[in-house]
N, C-alpha and C positions, 0 to 999 in steps of 0.2 A: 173660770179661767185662772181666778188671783190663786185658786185652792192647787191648781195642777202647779201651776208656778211655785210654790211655796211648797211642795213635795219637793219637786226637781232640786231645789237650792237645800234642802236637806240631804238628799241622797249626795250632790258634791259636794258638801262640807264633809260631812262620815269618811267619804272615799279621801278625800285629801286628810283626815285624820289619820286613816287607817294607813297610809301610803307614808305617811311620815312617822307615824311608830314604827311600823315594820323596816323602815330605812336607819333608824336609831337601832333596834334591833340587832340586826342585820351586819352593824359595825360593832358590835361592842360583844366582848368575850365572856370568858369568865373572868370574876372578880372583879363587874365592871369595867374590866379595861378595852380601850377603845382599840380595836384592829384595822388596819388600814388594809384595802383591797393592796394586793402587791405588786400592781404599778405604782401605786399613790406609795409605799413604802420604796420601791425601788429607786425611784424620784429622789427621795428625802437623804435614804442614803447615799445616790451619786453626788446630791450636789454638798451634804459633810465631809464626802472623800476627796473632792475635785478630781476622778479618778472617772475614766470612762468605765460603763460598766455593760461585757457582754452577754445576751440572753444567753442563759446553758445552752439552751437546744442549740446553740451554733458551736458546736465544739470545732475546735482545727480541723480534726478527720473530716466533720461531714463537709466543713467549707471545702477542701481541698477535693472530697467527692465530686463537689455542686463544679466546682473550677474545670475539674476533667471532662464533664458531661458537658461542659456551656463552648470549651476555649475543643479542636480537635486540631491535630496537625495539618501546617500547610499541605498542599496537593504538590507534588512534585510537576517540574518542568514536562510537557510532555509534546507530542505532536501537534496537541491543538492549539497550542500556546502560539501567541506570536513571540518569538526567542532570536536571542544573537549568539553566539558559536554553536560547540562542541555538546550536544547532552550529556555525552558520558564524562564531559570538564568535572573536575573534582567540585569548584565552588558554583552551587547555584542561587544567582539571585531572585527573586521575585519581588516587585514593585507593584501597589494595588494605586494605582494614580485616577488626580480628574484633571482633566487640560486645564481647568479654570483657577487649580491651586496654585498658590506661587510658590508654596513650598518646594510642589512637584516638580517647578520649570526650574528652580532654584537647584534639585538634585540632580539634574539631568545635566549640569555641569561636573556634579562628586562624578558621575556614573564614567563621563569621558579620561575622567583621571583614573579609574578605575579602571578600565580598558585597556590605556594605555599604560598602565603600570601590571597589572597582570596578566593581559593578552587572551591566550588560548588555556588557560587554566581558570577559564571563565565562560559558565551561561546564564545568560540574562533575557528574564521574559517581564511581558506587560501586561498586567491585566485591569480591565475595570472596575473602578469604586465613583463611582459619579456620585457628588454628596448633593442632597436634595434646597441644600441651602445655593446651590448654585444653578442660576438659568439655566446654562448651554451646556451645561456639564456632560450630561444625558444625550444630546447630540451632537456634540462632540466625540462622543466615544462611538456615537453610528455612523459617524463621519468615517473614522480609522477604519470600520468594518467594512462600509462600501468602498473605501478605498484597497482596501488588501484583497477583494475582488478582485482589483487591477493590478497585485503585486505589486503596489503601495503603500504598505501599511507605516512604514520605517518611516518612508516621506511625507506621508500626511502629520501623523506624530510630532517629529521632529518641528513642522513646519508651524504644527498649532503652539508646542509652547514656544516657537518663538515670536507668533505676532499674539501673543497674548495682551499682552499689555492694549493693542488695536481696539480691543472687546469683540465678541462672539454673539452671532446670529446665523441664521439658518444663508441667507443672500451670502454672507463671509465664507461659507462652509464649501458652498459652489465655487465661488469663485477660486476657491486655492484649489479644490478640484481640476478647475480648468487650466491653473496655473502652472500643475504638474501634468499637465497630459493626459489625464482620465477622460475616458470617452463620458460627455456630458448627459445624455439620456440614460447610461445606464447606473449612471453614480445620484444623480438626478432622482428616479425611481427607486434606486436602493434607499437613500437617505429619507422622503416621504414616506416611504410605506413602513419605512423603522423594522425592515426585515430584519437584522440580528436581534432583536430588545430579546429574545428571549435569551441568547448566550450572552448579553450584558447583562441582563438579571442574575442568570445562575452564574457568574463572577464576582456578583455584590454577595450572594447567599453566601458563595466559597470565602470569601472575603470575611463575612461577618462569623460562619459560624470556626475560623480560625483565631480570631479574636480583631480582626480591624474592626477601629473605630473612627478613624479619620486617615487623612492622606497628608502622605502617602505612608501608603502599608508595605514596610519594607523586608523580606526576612531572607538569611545568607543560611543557606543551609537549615532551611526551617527554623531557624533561630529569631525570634522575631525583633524589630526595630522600629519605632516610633520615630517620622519625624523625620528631614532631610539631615539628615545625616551628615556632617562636615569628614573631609578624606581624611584631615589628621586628628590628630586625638584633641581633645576641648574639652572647657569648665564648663557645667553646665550651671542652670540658674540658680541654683542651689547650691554654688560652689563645690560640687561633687567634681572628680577626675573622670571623664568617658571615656570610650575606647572611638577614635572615627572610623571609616568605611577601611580604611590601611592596613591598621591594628586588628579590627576584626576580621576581614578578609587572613590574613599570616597566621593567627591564633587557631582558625579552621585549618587549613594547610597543616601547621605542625601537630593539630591533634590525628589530622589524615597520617603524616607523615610518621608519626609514632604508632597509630594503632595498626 
């Protein structure tokens, strides 16, 4: 037994000799000199340059590729949308909202100054982005669905961001249901059995494969915008100059109205 034992401990010592030659080896070049694998060098020289430093394989071209294939143009306004005016309105906005952001309820103020300051050279639709970080988000936006069954949809909406602040549950959902008039069984049955989830889903897809990442997903003529947006122009946190919902609403306008 002691004899098979005392093989074994030979055979791992050799193998750990051999594996630490070969690892000296391995690093060292001609003329002795020591090569470092070229991460371990890429390392050494980033942090002598303090200079970030990027892999070649990412040249601009290909990112700028990778950027086109990931980000595709918004969907334009179209029938299936839930929208306000004119489609053929020169400016179209597009809003990817969740009832539970307070950004969202917080834009839906810009959007009334917007309205009334542009009017009929204006369409505005609504579509789903429910973010997962939020409970009722997700039923909330099945909520609008079975409610525009009942040619509701403006007033359910409207009504969720403003008792937002109340908090959201399924019992809350009905009950402004009933508040506006929807007949109760069949808003009732729409909302349990989550009939739309499949066109709130393909509006989070449309959503994500345009580039949304949070709410609201705003964009004026496919032009995209992060973020409630304030109507007049603002610093942002970065003490940068922005353009607000005003400024870029007229900026489109007179690029329509010149080309």
């Amino acid at each position: 037994m002691s004899h098979h034992i005392g093989i074994k401990l030979s055979i791992t010592i050799i193998i750990i000799m051999l594996f630490a030659a070969g690892s000296y080896f391995w690093l060292k070049g001609d003329f002795g000199v020591i090569k470092f694998p070229r991460s371990a060098k890429t390392n050494i020289e980033q942090e002598a340059s303090n200079k970030p430093i990027r892999p070649p394989e990412l040249s601009d071209k290909i990112i700028e590729q990778a950027k086109s294939i990931a980000i595709q143009p918004v969907q334009a306004i179209g029938e299936l949308d839930h929208y306000q005016g004119d489609l053929e309105a020169p400016i179209q906005i597009i809003i990817y909202d969740d009832f539970e952001c307070n950004y969202c309820a917080r834009f839906t103020g810009v959007l009334e100054q917007v309205k009334d300051e542009f009017r009929d050279q204006l369409v505005i639709a609504v579509r789903h982005f429910p973010l997962r970080s939020n409970t009722y988000s997700y039923q909330a936006a099945l909520a609008t669905e079975c409610a525009a069954e009942q040619d509701k949809f403006w007033e359910m909406h409207d009504t969720l961001f403003a008792s937002q602040d109340k908090g959201f549950n399924t019992e809350v959902f009905k009950e402004i249901a009933l508040e506006l008039g929807l007949g109760e069984a069949q808003f009732n049955n729409c909302l349990d059995s989550e009939e739309y989830k499949d066109k709130i889903q393909t509006q989070i897809d449309g959503g994500k494969s345009c580039g949304v990442t949070g709410t609201p997903g705003i964009f004026v003529n496919a032009e995209p915008h992060a973020g409630a947006v304030p109507f007049e122009d603002f610093t942002d946190s970065q003490e940068r100059e922005r353009e607000g919902m005003r400024s870029i609403i007229n900026r489109h306008l007179e690029e329509i109205k010149n080309n």
